[in-house]
Each structure stands twice: as C-alpha cells, then as structure tokens.
MARKOLLUM-816489 format. One line per field, with one value per residue (C-alpha): x, y, z; residue in one letter. Coordinates in steps of 0.1 Angstrom, whole numbers, plus 5000, padded with zeros to 4 digits. Layout:
% residues N
xx <- [X, ...]
yy <- [Y, ...]
zz <- [Z, ...]
resn <- [A, ...]
***
This chain:
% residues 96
xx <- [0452, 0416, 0398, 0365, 0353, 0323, 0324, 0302, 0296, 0281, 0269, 0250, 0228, 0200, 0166, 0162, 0199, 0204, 0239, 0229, 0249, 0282, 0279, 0274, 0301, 0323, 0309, 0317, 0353, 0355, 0339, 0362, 0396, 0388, 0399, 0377, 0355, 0315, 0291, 0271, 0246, 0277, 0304, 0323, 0350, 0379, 0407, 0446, 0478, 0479, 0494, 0466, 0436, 0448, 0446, 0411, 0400, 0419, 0401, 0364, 0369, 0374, 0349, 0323, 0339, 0320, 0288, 0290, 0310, 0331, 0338, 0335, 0358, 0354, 0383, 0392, 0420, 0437, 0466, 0461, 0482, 0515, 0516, 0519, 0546, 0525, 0526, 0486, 0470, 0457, 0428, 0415, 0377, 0364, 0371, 0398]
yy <- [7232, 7237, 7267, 7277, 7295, 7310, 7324, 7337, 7356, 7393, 7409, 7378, 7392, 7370, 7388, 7367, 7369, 7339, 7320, 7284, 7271, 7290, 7278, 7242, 7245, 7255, 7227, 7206, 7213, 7207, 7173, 7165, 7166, 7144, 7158, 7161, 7185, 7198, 7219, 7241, 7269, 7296, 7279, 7250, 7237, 7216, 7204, 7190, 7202, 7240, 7236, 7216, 7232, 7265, 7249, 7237, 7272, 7286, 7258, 7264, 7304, 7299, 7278, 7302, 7332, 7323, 7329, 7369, 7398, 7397, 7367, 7370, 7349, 7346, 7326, 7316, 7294, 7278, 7252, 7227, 7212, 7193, 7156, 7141, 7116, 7087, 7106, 7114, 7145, 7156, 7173, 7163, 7182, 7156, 7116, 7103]
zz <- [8768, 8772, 8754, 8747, 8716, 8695, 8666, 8645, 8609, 8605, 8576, 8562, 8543, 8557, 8565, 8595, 8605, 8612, 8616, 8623, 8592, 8598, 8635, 8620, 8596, 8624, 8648, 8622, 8619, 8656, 8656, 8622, 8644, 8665, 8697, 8731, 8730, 8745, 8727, 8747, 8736, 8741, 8735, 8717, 8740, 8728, 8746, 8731, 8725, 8722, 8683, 8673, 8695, 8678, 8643, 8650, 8660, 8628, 8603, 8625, 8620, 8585, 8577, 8590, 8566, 8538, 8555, 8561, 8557, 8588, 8621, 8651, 8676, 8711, 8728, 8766, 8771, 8805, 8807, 8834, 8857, 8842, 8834, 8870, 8882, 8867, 8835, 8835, 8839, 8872, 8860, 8820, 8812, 8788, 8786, 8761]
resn <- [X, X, X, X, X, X, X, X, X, X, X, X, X, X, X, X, X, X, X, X, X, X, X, X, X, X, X, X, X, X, X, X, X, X, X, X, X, X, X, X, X, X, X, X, X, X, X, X, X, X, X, X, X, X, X, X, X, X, X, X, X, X, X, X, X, X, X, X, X, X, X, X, X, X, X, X, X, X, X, X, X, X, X, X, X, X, X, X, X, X, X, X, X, X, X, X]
***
C-alpha cells in the first residue's frame, strides 16, 4: 500500500502560526518505522503493508496533537499491482 499524508495542528496558539515542530514530530515518527518513504513540501509518503502504513499514520497524527487544539489529516492511498509470478512487485515507489 502506498499513501500520502499531511497533517497538521490548528489552534496553536502561536502568534506566527507556525507548525514546523508538529510537522517534525510527525516526520519523525515516519522516519522511526522504518519503512520507505519521501518527504515532499505537501506530503509525507510511506509505503508497506496496509496494517502497518495505517499505524504509522495513527502514531504521526498523534504526535502532532500536542501542538494545537485540533489535527488535521490529509490521506491518499492506492494498492498496487499483486506480488507477480516471481514473487516481486511489479511496480514498488521507493527502493527497499
């Protein structure tokens, strides 16, 4: 499974509204499980099993709670192609 997500807090309470460290507390989370996955300035892909690319997104949402009153989440998803008669996927978005 392949999905890409944002999320990010409201209600900070910052005068310059900025939401750099919940952003990195999520990106950290990502990097953390070790699975593939590409940073971009919209949106944090990650690619694996769909259990554990949901758990990542789960763990990266709540780590950016702490830093407002409300989260965001922005998710796209697609499941490629099955395993192929050589057991390898026909199409994989990042290197393993």
């Amino acid at each position: 499974m392949l999905v890409a997500f944002s999320v990010a807090p409201s209600g900070t309470g910052r005068a310059d509204g900025s939401v750099h460290d919940a952003v990195a507390a999520a990106v950290a989370v990502v990097r953390e499980s070790g699975l593939p996955n590409r940073t971009t300035s919209m949106f944090t892909e990650i690619e694996g099993e769909w259990d554990e690319v949901m758990d990542v997104v789960k763990r990266a949402t709540e780590a950016v709670q702490p830093f407002g009153s409300r989260v965001s989440l922005v998710l796209k998803a697609t499941r490629p192609p099955a395993l192929d008669a050589y057991g390898t996927a026909s199409q994989r978005s990042f290197g393993a």
